[in-house]
N, CA, C and O atoms as a GROMACS GRO file, in nm:
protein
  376
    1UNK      N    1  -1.588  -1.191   0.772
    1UNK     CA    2  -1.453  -1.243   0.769
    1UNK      C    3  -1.355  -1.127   0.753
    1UNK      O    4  -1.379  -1.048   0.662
    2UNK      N    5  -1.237  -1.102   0.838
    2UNK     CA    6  -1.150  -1.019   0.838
    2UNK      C    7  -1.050  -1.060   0.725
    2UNK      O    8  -0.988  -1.164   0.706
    3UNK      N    9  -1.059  -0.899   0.633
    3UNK     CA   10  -0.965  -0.930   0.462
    3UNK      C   11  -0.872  -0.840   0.502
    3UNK      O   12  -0.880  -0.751   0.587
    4UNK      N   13  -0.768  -0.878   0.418
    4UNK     CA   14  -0.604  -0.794   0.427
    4UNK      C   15  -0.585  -0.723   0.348
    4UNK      O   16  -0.480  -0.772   0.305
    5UNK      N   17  -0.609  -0.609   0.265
    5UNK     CA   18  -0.533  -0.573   0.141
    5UNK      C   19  -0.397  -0.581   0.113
    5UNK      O   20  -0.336  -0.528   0.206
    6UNK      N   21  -0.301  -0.635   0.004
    6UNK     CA   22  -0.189  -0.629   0.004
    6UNK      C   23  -0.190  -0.547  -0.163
    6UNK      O   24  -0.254  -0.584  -0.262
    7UNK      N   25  -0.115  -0.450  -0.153
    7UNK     CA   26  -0.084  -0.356  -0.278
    7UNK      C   27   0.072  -0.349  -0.310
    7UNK      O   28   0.142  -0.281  -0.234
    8UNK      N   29   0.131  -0.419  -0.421
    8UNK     CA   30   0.288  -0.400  -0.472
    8UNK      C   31   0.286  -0.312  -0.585
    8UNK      O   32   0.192  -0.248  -0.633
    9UNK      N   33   0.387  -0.318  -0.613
    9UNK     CA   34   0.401  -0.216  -0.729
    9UNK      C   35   0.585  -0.209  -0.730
    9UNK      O   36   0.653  -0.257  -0.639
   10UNK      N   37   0.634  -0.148  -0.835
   10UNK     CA   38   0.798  -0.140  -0.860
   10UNK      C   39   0.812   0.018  -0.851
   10UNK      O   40   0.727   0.094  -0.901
   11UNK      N   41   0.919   0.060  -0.787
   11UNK     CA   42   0.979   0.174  -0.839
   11UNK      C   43   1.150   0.158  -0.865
   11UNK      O   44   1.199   0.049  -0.834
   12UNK      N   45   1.215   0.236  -0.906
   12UNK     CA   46   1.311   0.218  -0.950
   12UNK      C   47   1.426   0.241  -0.819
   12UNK      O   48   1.420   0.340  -0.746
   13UNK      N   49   1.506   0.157  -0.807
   13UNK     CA   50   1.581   0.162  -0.697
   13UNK      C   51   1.639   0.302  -0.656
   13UNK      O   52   1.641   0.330  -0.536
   14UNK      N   53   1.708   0.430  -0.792
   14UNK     CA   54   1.783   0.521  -0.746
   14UNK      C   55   1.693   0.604  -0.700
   14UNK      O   56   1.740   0.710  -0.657
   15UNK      N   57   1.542   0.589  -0.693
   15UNK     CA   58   1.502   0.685  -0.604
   15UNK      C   59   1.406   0.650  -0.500
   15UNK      O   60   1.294   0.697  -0.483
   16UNK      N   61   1.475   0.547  -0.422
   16UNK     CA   62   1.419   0.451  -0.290
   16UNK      C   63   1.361   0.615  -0.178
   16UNK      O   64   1.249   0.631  -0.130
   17UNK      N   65   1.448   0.683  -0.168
   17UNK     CA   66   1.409   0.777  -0.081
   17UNK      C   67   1.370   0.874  -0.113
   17UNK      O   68   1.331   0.931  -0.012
   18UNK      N   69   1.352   0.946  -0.214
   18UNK     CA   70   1.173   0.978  -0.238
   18UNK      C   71   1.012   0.945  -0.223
   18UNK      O   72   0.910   0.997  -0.179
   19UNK      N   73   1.061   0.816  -0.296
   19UNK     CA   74   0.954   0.706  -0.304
   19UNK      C   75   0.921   0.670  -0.114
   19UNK      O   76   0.804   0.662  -0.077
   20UNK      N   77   0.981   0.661  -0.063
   20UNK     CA   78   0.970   0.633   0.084
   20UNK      C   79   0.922   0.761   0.162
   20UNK      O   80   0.856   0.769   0.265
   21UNK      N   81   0.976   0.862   0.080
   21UNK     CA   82   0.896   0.980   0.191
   21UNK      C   83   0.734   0.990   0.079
   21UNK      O   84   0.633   1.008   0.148
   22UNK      N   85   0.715   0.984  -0.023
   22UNK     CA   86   0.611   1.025  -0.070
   22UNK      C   87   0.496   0.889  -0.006
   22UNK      O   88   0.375   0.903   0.011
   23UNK      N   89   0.559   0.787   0.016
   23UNK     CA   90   0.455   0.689   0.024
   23UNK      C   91   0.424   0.676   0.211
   23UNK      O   92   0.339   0.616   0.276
   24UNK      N   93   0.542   0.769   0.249
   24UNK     CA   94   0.500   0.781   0.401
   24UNK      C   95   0.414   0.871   0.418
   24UNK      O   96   0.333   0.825   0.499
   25UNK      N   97   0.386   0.965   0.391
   25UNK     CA   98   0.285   1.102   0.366
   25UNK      C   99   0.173   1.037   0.330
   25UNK      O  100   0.079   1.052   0.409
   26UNK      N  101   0.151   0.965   0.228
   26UNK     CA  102  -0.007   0.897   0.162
   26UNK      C  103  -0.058   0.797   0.273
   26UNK      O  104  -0.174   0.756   0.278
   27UNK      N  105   0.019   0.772   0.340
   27UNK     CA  106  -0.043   0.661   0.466
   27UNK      C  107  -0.054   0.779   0.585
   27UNK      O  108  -0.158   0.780   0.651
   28UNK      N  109   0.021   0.850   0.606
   28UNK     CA  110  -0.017   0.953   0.701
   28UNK      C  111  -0.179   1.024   0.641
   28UNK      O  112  -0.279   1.026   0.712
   29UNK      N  113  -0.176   1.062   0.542
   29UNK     CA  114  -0.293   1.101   0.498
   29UNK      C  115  -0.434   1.006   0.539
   29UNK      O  116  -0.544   1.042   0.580
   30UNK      N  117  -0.383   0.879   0.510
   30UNK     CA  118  -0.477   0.762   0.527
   30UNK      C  119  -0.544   0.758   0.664
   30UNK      O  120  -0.662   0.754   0.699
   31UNK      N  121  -0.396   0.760   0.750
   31UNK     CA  122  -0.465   0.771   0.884
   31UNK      C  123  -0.559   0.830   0.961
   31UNK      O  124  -0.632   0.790   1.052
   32UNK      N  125  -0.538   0.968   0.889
   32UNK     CA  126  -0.603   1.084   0.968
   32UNK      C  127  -0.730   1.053   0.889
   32UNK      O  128  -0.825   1.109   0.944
   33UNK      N  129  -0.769   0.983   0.779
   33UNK     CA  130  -0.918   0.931   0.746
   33UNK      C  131  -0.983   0.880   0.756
   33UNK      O  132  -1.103   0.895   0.733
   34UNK      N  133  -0.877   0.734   0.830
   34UNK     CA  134  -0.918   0.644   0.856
   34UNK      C  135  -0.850   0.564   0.983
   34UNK      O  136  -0.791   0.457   0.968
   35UNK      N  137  -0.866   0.637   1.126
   35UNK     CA  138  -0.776   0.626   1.184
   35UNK      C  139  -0.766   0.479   1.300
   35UNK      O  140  -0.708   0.461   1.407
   36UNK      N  141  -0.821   0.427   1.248
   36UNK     CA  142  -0.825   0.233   1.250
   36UNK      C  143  -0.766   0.191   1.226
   36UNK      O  144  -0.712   0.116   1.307
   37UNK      N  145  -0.709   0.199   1.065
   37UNK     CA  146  -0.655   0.179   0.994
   37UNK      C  147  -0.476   0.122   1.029
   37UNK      O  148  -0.382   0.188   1.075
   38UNK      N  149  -0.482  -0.032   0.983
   38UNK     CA  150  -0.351  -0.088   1.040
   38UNK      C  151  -0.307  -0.049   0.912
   38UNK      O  152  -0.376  -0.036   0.811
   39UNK      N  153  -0.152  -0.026   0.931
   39UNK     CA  154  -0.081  -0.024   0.768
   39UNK      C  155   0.067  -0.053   0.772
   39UNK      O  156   0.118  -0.014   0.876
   40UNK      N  157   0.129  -0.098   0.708
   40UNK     CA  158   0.304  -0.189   0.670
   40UNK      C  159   0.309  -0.127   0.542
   40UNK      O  160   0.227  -0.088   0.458
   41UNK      N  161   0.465  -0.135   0.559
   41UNK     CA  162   0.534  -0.078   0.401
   41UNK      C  163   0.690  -0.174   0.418
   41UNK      O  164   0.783  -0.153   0.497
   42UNK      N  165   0.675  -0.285   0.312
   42UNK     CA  166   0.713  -0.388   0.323
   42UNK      C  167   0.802  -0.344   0.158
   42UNK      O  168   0.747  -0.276   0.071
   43UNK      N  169   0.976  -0.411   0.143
   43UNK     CA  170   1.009  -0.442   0.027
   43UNK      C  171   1.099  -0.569   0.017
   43UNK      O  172   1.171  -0.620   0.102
   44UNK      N  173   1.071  -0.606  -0.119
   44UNK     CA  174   1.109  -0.741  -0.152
   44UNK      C  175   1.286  -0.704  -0.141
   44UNK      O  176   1.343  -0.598  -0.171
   45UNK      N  177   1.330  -0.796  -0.102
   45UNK     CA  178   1.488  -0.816  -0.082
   45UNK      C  179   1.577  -0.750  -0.190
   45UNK      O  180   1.572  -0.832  -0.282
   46UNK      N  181   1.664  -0.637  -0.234
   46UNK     CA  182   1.716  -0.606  -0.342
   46UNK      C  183   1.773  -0.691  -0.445
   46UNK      O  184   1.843  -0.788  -0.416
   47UNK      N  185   1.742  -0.654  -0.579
   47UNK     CA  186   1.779  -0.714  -0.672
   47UNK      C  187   1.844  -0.635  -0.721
   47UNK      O  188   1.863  -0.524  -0.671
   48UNK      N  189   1.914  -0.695  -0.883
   48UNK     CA  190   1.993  -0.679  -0.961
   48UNK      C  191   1.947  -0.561  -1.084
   48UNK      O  192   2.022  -0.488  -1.148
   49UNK      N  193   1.812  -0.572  -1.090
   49UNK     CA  194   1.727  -0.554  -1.227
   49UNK      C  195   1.729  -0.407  -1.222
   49UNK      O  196   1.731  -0.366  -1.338
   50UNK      N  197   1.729  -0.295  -1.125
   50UNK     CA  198   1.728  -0.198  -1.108
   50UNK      C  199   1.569  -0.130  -1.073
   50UNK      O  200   1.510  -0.028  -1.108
   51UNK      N  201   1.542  -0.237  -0.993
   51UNK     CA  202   1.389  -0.230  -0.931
   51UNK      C  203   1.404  -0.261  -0.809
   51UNK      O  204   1.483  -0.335  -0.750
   52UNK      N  205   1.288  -0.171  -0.765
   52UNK     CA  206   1.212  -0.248  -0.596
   52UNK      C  207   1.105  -0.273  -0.641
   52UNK      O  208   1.049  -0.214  -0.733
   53UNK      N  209   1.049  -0.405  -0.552
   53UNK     CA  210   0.897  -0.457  -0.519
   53UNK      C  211   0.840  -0.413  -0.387
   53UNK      O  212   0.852  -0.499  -0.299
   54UNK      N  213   0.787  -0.312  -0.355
   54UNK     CA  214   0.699  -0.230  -0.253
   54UNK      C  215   0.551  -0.338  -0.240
   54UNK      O  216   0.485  -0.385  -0.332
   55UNK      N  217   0.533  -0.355  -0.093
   55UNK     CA  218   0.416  -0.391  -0.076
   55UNK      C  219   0.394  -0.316   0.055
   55UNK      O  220   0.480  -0.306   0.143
   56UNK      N  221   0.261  -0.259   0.059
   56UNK     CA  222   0.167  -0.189   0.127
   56UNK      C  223   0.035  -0.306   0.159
   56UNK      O  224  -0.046  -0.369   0.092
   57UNK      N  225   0.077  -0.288   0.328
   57UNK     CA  226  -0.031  -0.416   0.345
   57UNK      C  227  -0.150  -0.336   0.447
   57UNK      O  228  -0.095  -0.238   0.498
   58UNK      N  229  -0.257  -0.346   0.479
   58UNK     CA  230  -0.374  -0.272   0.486
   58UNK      C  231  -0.442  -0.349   0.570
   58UNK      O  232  -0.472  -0.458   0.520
   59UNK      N  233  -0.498  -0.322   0.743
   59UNK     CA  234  -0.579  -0.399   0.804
   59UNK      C  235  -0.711  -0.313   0.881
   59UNK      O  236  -0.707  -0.191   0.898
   60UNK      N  237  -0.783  -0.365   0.908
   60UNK     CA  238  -0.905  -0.274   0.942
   60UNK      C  239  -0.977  -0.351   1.051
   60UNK      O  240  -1.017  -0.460   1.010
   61UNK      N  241  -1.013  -0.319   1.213
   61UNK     CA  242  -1.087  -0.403   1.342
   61UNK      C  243  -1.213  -0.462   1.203
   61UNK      O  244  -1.258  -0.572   1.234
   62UNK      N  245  -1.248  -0.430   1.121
   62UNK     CA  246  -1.410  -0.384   1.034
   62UNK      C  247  -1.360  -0.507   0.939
   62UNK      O  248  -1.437  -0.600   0.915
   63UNK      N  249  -1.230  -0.505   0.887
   63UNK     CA  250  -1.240  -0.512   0.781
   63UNK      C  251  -1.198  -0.461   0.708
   63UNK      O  252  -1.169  -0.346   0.739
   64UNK      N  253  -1.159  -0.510   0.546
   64UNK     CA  254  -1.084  -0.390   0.414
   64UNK      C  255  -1.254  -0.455   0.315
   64UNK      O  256  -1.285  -0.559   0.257
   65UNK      N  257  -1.322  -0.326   0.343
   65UNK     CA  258  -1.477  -0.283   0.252
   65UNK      C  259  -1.397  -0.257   0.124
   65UNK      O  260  -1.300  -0.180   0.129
   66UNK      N  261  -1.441  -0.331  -0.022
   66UNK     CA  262  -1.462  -0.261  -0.116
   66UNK      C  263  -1.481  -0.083  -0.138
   66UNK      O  264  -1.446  -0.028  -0.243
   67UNK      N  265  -1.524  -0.029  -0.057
   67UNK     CA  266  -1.532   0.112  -0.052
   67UNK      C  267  -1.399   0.162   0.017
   67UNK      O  268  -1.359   0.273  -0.018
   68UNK      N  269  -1.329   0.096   0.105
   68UNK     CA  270  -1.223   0.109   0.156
   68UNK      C  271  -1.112   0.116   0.076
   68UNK      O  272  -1.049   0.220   0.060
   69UNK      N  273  -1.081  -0.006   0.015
   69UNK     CA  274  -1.019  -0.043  -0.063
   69UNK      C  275  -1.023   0.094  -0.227
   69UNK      O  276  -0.935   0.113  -0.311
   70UNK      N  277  -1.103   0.134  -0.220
   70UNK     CA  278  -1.140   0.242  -0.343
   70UNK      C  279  -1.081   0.360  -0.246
   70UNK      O  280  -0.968   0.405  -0.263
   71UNK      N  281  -1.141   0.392  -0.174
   71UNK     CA  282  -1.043   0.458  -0.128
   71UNK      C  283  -0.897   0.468  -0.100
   71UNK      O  284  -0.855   0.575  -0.055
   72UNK      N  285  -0.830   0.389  -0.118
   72UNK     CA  286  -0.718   0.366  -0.053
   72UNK      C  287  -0.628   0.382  -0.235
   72UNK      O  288  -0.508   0.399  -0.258
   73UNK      N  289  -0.729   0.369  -0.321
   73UNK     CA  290  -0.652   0.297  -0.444
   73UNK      C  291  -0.668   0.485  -0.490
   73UNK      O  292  -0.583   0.538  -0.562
   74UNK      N  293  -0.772   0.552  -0.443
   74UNK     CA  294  -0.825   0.708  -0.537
   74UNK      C  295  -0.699   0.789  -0.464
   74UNK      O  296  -0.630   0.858  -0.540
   75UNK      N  297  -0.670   0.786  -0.341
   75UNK     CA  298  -0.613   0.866  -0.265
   75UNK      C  299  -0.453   0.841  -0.323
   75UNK      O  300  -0.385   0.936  -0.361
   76UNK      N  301  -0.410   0.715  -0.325
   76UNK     CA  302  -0.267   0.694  -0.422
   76UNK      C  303  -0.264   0.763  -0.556
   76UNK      O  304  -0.163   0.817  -0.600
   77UNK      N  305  -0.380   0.759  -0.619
   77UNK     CA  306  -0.319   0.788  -0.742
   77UNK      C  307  -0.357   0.964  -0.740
   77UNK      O  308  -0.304   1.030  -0.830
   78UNK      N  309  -0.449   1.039  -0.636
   78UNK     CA  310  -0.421   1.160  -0.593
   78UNK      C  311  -0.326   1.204  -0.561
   78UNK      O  312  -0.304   1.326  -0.559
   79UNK      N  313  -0.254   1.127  -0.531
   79UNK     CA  314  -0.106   1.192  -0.490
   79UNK      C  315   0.025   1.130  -0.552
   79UNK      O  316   0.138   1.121  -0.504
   80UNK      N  317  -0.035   1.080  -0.700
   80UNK     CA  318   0.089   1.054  -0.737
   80UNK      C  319   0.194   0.947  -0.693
   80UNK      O  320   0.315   0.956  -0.672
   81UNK      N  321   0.092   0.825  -0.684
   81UNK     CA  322   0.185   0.713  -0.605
   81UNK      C  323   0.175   0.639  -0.775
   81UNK      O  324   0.085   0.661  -0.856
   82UNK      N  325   0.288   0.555  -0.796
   82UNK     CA  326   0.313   0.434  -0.886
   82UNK      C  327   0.149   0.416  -0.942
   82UNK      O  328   0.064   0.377  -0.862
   83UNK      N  329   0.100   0.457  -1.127
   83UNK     CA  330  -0.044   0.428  -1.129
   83UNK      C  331  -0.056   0.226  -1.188
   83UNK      O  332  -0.146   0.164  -1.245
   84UNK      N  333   0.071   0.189  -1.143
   84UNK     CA  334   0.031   0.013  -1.178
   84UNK      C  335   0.091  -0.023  -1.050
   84UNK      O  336   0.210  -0.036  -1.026
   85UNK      N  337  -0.022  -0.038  -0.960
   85UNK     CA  338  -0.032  -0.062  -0.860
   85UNK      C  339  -0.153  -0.184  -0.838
   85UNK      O  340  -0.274  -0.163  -0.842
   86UNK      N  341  -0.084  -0.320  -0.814
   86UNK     CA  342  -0.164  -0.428  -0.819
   86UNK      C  343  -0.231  -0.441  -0.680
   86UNK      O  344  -0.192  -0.376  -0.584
   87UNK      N  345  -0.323  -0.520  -0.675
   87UNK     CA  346  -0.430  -0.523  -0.491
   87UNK      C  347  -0.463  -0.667  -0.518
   87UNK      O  348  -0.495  -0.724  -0.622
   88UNK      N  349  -0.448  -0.708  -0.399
   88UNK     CA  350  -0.518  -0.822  -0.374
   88UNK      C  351  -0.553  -0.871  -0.270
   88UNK      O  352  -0.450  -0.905  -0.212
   89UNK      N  353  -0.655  -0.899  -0.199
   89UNK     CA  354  -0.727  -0.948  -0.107
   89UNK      C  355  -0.712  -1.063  -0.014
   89UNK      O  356  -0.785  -1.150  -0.062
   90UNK      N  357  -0.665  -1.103   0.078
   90UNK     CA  358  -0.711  -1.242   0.109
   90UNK      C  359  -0.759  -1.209   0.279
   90UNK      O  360  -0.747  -1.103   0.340
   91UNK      N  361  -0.825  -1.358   0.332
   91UNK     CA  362  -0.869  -1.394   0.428
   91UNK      C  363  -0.800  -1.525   0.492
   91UNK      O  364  -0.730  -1.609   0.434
   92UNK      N  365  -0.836  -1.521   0.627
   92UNK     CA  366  -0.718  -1.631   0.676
   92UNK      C  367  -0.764  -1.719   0.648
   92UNK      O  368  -0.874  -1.706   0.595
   93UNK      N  369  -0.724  -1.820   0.661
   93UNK     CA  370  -0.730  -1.946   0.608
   93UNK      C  371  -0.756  -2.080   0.742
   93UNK      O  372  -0.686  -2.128   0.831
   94UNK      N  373  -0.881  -2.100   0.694
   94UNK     CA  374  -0.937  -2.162   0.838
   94UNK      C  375  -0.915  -2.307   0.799
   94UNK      O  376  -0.943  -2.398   0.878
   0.00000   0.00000   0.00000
């Protein structure tokens, strides 16, 4: 069954464009590892609170493997991406 990873996490709004070049580089990295590899960088609509909600969504012809998925989670926090960074899995819904 073909799984999706979806990964959110918050960073703080005044530094949207940092955060956007550092998290474009870690998927460039991704690629060249895994160069299958579908990937989105998705954010929740601006709020008030002085946060963004970032989601990083993750597709694979294979599949998102548990080993994949570890990968994907070792290589973020190698480079210093957000370390409360939530994952969650799903499959379509037949």
């Amino acid at each position: 069954m073909n799984k999706t990873l979806f990964v959110y996490y918050k960073i703080e709004t005044a530094q949207h464009a940092s955060w956007v070049q550092r998290v474009r580089d870690f998927q460039l990295q991704l690629l060249e590892r895994h160069p299958l590899l579908e990937i989105e960088l998705m954010q929740r609509p601006a709020s008030t609170d002085g946060l963004e909600t970032w989601m990083e969504i993750y597709r694979h012809p294979d599949g998102i493997s548990e080993l994949l998925t570890q990968a994907i989670q070792s290589l973020a926090l190698e480079m210093g991406l957000p370390s409360k960074r939530a994952s969650e899995v799903f499959v379509p819904l037949i």
